[in-house]
N, C-alpha and C positions, 0 to 999 in steps of 0.2 A: 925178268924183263924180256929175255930172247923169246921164251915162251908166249908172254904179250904179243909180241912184232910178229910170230909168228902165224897169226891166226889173223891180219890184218889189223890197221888202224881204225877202219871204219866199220867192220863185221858186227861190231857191236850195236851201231846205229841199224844196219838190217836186221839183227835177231831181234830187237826191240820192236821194230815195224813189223813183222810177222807177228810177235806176241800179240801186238796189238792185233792187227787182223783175228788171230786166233780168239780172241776173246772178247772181238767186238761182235764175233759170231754166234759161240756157242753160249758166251752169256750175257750176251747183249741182243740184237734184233729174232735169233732164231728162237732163245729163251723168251722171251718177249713178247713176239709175234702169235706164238702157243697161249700165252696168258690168255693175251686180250680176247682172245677167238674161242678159248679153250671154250665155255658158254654157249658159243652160234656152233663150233663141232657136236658137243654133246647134244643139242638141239637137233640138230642135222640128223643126226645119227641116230637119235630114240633112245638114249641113256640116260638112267633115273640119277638122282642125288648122288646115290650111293656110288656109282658105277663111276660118274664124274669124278668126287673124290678119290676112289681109288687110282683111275689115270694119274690124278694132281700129287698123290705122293708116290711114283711108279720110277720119275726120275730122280728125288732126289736120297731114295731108298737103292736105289743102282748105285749110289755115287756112295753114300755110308757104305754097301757093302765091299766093293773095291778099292775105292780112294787111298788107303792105309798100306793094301798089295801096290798100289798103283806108285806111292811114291818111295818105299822101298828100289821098286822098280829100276826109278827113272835113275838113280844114284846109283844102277848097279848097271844095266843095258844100254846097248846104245841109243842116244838122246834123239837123234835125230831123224833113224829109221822109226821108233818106237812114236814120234809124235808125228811124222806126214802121214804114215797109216792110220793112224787111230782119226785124223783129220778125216781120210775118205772115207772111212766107215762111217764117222757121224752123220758124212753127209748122206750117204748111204742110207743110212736107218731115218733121215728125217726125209726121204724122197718117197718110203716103205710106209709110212703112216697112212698114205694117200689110199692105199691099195687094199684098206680094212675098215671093216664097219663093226667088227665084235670090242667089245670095250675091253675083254681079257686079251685078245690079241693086242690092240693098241697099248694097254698098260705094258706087255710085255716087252713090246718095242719102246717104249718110254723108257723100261726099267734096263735094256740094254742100251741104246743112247745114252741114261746115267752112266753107266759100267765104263762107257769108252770116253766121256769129259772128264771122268774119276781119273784119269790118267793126264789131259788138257789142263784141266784148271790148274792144280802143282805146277806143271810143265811149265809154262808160262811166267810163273813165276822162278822158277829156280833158272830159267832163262835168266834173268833179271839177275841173280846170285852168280851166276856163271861169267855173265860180262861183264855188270856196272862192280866198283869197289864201294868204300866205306861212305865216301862222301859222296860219290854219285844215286847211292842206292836208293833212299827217299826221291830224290828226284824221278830218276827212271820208275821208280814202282807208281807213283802218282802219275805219269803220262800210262801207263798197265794201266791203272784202275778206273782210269777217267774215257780208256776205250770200251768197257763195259758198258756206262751210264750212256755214253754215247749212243750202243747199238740199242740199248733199251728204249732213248731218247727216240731213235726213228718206229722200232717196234708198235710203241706206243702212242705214238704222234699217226703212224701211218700205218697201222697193221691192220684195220679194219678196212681202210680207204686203198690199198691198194689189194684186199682179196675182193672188193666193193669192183675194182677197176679190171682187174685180173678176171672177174666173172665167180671166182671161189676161191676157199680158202684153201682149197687141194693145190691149185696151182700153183700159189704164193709158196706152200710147201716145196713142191716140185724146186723151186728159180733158187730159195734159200740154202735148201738141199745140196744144187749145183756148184752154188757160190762156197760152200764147206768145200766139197771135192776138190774146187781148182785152189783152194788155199795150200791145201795138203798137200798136192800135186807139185805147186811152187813150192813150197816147203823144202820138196827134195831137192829141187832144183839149184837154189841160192842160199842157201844154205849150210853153217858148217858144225862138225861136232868139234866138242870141246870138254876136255877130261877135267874131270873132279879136281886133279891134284893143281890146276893149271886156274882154277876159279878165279874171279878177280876179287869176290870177297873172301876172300883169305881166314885163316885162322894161326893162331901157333901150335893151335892142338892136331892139326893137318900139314905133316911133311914131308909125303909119301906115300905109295899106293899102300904100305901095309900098315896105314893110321884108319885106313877105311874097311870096311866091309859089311855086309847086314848086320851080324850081332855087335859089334863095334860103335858104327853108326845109330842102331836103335841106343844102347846103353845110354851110349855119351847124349843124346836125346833128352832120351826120359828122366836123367838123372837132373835136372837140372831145376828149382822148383822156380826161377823165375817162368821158366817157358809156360808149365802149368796154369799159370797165373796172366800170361797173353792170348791162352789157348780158352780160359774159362772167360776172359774180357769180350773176344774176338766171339764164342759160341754164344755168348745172348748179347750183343749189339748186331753182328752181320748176321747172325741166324734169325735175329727177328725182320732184320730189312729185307734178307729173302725170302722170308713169309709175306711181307708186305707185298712183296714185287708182285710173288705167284700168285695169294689167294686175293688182294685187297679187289682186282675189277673185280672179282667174283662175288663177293662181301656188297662190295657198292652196290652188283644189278641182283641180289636176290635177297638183302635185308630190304624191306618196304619202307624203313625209316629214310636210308638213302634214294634206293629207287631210281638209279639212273640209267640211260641208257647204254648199248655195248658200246659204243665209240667215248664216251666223256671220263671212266677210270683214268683211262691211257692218259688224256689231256693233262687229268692232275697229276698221274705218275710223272709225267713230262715234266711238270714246272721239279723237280725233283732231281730226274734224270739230267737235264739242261744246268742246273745251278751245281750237282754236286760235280759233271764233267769239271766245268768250271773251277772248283775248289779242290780236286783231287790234282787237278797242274797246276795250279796258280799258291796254294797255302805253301804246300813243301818248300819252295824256292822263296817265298816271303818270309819266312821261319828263318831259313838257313840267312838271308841278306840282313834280316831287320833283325833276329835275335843270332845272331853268328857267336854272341859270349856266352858261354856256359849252354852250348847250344845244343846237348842232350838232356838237360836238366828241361832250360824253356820248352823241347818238341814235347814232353811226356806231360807237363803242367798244362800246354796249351790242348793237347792233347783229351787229355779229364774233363777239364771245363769245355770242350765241345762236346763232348759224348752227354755230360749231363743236359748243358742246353739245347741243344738236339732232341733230345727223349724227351722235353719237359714241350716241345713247340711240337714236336709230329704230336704227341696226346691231345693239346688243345685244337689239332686242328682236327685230328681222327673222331675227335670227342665234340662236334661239333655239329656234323651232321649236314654241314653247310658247305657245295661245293667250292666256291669262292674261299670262304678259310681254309678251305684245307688243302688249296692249291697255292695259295700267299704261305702257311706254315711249311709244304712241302719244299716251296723253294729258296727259304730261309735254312731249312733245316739240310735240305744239300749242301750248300755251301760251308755246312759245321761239320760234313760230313767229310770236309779233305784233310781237315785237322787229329779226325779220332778216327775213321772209319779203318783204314791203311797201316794206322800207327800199332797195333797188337802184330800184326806182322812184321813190318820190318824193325822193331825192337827185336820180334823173338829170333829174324834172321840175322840179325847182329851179334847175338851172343855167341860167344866165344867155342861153343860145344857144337855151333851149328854152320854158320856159313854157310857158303856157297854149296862146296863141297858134301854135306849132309843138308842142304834144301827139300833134295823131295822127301826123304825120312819125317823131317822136323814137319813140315809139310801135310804130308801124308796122316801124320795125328793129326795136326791143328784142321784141318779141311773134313777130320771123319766128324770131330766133335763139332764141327760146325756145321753139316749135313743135318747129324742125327738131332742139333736143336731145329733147325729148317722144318726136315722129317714130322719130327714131335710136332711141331707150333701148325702146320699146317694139316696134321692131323688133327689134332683138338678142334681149328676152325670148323674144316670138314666134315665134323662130328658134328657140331654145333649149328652149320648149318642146313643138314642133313634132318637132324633132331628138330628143329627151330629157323627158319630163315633169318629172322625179326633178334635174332640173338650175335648175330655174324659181328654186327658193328663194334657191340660191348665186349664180344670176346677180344675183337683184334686190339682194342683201347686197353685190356686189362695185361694181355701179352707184351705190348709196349714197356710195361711196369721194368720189364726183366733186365731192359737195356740199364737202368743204371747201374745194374754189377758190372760193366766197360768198367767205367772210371774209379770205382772202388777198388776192384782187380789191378789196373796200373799203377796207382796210390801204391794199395801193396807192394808191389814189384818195387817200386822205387824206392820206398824204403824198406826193404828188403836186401839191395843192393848196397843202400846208403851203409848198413849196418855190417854188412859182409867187405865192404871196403874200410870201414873203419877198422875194423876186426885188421883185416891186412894189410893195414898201413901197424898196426901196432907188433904187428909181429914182427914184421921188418924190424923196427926200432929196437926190440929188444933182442933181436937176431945181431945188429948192427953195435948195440951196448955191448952185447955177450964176447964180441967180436975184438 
């Protein structure tokens, strides 16, 4: 408790407002903003298919390669130098895009921009592990996850219409850019660190700085087979939605089946990005008021049943060909998206081996294995639509498929748990016979 008082009553609600800032930028509007445009730059620029794709997998192949040093890291150095810097580099490297026209330069800069959010994305979250506790943590991570959809929501809505306004899309770089640096900047400023052993999601396996360490914190990690099992949920449901985010405008203006123009992807992302902000605040806290009994059993079951219906409405709408359906599906299927999207993580940060305290570690895996499906899935498109235009659509509808391993993976886990608590509820009993 002194430890609590010590870092402020309200400190909590600032680091949470920064998180949010943090990642309403880098993967929300400035992620975004790249998508929808990515098309009119390669246009711009004189790069073929190939050259395109390879930009398109240049960050999130930065982020697999670091991500895993990245959240080691942040569990081990200090939190708060290590994330205002890496802030103004991002913004740094995306003010740096302007000033190149070779596609191997720009993928390069792409692929370090990945390097330096490989550090951001975790961060952010183990913010969240640092200050909210048990019962706060769904809640807090749902207002995190719903500043993403947000900046994507504007990205998408205005990213063509304000490089339209701006005169180019170098400039809108340039302003986005800035807008990174002064986060960073503030970062330092208002700001505070806060040590591992002090986390607000606690453990009992964390009682002490010598409970921690790298080889310590990985073991107690990996050892754990629920985690595995959040980490394979979470790598084809969110690795397939940020395959959607990246390649789908790309998919919509160069399959002919779709054929739309550069500004109308974004509009359907939008109905998406708009409903799932929406469900990413709003499910958490209805979860907890309306099912408050047996209220880890209800988050994991409501849990399932949206990751399946989710995957079965974005197919009919992706499978459809029609932009009206697939922007009615997309905004049905955001809002199933605050129920299952969220929930592989803050399960796997609940478990007892992880917490707060071992966040970026635990982190640090689940974020590589969800890159390197990213990586993969928008590779394949790439290829496909590289190989084939006319093929973009079918591929992104057959990659869909994968999301229903989510809710089969949480099934698992739960009973998995069910059977590991039965097991030690009977040991006791006959601990307590023997006795």
């Amino acid at each position: 408790m002194q430890a609590t008082q010590s870092y402020g009553k309200n400190m909590k609600w600032v680091m949470l407002i920064f998180a949010c800032l943090i990642f309403f930028a880098i993967n929300g509007v400035i992620y975004t903003t790249f998508n929808v445009l990515l098309v009119t730059v390669a246009t711009d620029l004189g790069w073929s298919d190939a050259q395109r794709g390879i930009v398109a997998t240049a960050y999130p192949t930065g982020m697999i390669w670091f991500v895993f040093i990245a959240g080691i890291a942040l569990d081990k150095f200090n939190f708060k130098r290590m994330m205002g810097s890496l802030m103004v580099i991002t913004g740094v490297l995306v003010i740096l895009r302007v000033f190149t026209q070779d596609a191997t330069v720009f993928a390069a800069l792409m692929f370090i921009y990945g390097a330096a959010t490989a550090f951001l994305v975790p961060g952010v979250t183990k913010i969240i592990g640092l200050w909210f506790d048990q019962k706060q943590l769904a809640v807090a991570n749902g207002i995190l996850t719903s500043s993403s959809p947000l900046g994507q929501l504007c990205g998408n809505l205005f990213g063509v219409t304000w490089a339209n306004m701006l005169g180019s899309w170098q400039t809108l770089f340039v302003i986005t850019g800035i807008f990174a640096i002064l986060i960073g900047v503030a970062f330092f400023i208002f700001t505070k660190n806060r040590r591992n052993v002090d986390a607000a999601l606690s453990s009992d396996t964390v009682k002490s700085e010598k409970d921690l360490g790298v080889i310590k914190n990985l073991l107690s990690v990996i050892r754990m087979p629920q985690m595995w099992m959040y980490i394979l949920a979470n790598f084809a449901f969110l690795g397939v939605v940020y395959t959607l985010s990246y390649q789908l405008p790309v998919v919509m203006q160069a399959d002919p089946t779709w054929g739309l123009a550069p500004g109308q992807p974004g509009q359907i992302l939008a109905f998406n990005n708009f409903s799932s902000m929406i469900g990413y605040t709003l499910v958490p806290i209805l979860i907890a008021r309306i099912f408050r009994k047996n209220y880890e059993r209800n988050y994991k079951v409501i849990a399932i049943c949206a990751a399946a219906l989710a995957t079965t409405i974005s197919i009919i709408g992706l499978s459809s060909y029609n932009a009206g359906t697939a922007s009615v599906c997309m905004l049905i299927s955001g809002l199933l998206y605050g129920a299952c999207l969220p929930a592989p993580k803050v399960l796997m940060l609940k478990l007892p081996g992880v917490s707060g305290a071992r966040a970026g570690t635990a982190l640090g895996v689940y974020i590589t294995l969800e890159r390197v499906a990213q990586s993969l899935f928008v590779g394949v498109l790439g290829a496909s639509i590289a190989a084939n235009p006319a093929t973009g659509g079918s591929t992104i509808v057959a990659i869909l498929f994968l999301q229903y391993l989510s809710p089969v993976m949480i099934a698992l886990a739960m009973v998995y748990e069910h059977f590991k608590n039965k097991k030690r509820k009977a040991a006791v009993q006959e601990a307590g016979t023997k006795a």
